[in-house]
N, C-alpha and C positions, 0 to 999 in steps of 0.2 A: 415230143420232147419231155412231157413233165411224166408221161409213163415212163421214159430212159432214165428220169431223173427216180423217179420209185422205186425202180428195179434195183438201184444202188442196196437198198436193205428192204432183203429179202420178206416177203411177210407183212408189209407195211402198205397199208392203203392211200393211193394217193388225195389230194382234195382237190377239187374241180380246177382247172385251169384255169380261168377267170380271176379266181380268189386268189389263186396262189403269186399271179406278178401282174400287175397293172400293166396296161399298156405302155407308161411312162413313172417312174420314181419320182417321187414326192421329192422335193428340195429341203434336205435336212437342214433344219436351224436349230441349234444347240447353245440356250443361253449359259452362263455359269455365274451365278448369284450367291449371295448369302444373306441370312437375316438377317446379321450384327453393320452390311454394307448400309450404308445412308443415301448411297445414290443409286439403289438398285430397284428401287420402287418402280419407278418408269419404265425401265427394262421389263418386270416382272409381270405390269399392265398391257406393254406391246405385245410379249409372247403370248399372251392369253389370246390377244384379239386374233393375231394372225393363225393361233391352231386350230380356228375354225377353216381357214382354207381348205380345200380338200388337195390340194397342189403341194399342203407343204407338212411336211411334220415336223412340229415342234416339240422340243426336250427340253426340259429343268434339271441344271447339274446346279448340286448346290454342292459348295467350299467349305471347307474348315478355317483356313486361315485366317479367319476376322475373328474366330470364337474368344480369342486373348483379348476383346474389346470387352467383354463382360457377358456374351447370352452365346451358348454353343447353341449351334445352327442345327434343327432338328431331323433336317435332311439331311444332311453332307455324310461324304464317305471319304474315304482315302484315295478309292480307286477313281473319284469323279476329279479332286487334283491331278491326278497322274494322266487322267485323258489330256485334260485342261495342260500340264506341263509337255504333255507330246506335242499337239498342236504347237504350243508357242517355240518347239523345238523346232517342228518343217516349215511353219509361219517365220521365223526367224525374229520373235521377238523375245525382248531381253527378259520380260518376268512375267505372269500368271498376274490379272487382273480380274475386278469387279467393277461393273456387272460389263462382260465381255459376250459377243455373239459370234459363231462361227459357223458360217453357211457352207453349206457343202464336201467340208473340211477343206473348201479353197480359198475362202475368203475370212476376214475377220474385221470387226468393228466394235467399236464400245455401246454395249449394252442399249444404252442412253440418246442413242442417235437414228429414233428410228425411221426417218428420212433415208438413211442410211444403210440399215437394216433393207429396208424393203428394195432399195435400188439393187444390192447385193443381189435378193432372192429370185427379183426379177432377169438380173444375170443369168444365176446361176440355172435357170428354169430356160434359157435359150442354151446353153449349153448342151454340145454333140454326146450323144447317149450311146451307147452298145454295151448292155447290160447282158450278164448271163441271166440265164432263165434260174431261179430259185422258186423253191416249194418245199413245203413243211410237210412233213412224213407220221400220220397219226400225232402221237404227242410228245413223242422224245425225241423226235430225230429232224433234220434238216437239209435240205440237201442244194447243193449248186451247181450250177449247169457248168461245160465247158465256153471260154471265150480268153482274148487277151490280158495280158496281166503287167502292171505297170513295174517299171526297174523299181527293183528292191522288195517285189513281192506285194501280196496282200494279206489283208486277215479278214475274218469273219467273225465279229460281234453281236452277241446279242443283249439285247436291252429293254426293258420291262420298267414299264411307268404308271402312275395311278392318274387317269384320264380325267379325275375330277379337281374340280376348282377347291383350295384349300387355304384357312383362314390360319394366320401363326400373327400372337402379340406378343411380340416379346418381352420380357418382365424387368432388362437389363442392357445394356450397351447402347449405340446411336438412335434407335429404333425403339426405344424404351418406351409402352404404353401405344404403339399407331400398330394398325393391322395391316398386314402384311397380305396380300392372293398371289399364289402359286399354279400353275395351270401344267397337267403332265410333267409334273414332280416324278422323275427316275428314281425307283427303288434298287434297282439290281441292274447289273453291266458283267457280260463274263465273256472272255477272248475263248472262243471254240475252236481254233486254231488258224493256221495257215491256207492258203490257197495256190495253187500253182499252175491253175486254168484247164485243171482237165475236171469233169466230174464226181463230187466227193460230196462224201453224206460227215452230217455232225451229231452229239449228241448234244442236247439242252437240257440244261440241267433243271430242278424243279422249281416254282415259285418259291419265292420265297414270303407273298403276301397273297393274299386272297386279292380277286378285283382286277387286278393290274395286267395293262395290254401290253402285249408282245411283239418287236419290232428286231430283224435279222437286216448288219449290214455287214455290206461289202467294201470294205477300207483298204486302200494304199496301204500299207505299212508304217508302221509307227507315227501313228498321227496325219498319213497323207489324205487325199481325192476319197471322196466315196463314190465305189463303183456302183452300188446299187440298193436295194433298200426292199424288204419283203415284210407286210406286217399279214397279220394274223387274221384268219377271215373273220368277219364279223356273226355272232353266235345267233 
């Protein structure tokens, strides 16, 4: 299967089978914090602890929307709101909070409750799997296997994080003068397109930081389920 999946572009070496899809996807936790937040501290401590799981990967989206507190947030981007705004579109919830967690893209829970958190991940990790096969193609390219595809389509993102723990004081707003750790802080998120359940290569675009690991999912459409999850083989 991952030679079928190679043969998609031409020229392109494939990487060991093994590396390229785990036998089972890691259960995506996706917190969305900010610096200028005063109750994201705890959230920002849990997710560190649990991205040691090897079961689960964890993501740091940081927000803009506190920045009018007085300390713009030196992570946040525009496009980590707009993730954060889809979700609470198929979640059905009324507004984009802090510090909010979203496991799986099925589930959701406030940052802060990480009793909560973990019973979610624990869900989400018994949850029925039928994953396409995905593998990364040299270094530009990506590719996904054939399998079912949920009403309303899906898409293929990928996402790039700096894997190390990171110290931010902010010099202004609720958080004025305490230190702040970050763990797998997202640099870069870019939709590589649509998926339609047959076999299709993508391209990836380049870093945009030195360092920073590389993780390809496979989404529901507009903020739905993640279908699957391919990270990067280890160098």
């Amino acid at each position: 299967m991952f030679l079928a999946l190679a043969a998609l572009v031409p020229g392109m070496a494939p990487i060991a089978a093994s590396a390229a899809q785990p036998s089972r996807p890691p259960v995506v936790v996706e917190l969305f914090t900010a610096q200028g937040c005063s109750s994201c501290r705890a959230a920002n401590d849990h997710l560190a602890e649990i991205a040691d799981d090897p079961g689960v990967l964890a993501l740091t989206f940081a927000v803009d929307y506190w920045d009018y507190l007085g300390w713009r947030d030196t992570f946040a981007q525009p496009a980590f709101v707009e993730r954060q705004r889809a979700y609470a579109r198929k979640l059905a919830i009324r507004e984009v909070y802090t510090p909010q967690v979203v496991v799986d893209g099925r589930y959701q829970t406030g940052g802060g409750r990480a009793d909560k958190v973990d019973a979610l991940v624990t869900q989400a990790a018994k949850a029925p799997r039928n994953p396409p096969d995905m593998q990364f193609l040299g270094t530009t390219r990506v590719a996904v296997g054939s399998g079912p595809v949920p009403r309303g389509g899906a898409e293929v993102w990928l996402i790039r994080y700096d894997p190390r723990a990171q110290e931010v004081t902010p010099r202004k707003g609720d958080n004025r003068g305490e230190t702040l750790v970050h763990k797998n802080v997202v640099r870069q998120v870019a939709r590589l397109g649509g998926w339609a359940g047959r076999p299709t290569a993508y391209r990836t675009p380049k870093a945009t930081e030195d360092g920073l690991k590389t993780v390809v999912i496979l989404q529901a459409a507009k903020g739905g389920r993640i279908l699957a999850v391919l990270t990067e083989p280890a160098s």
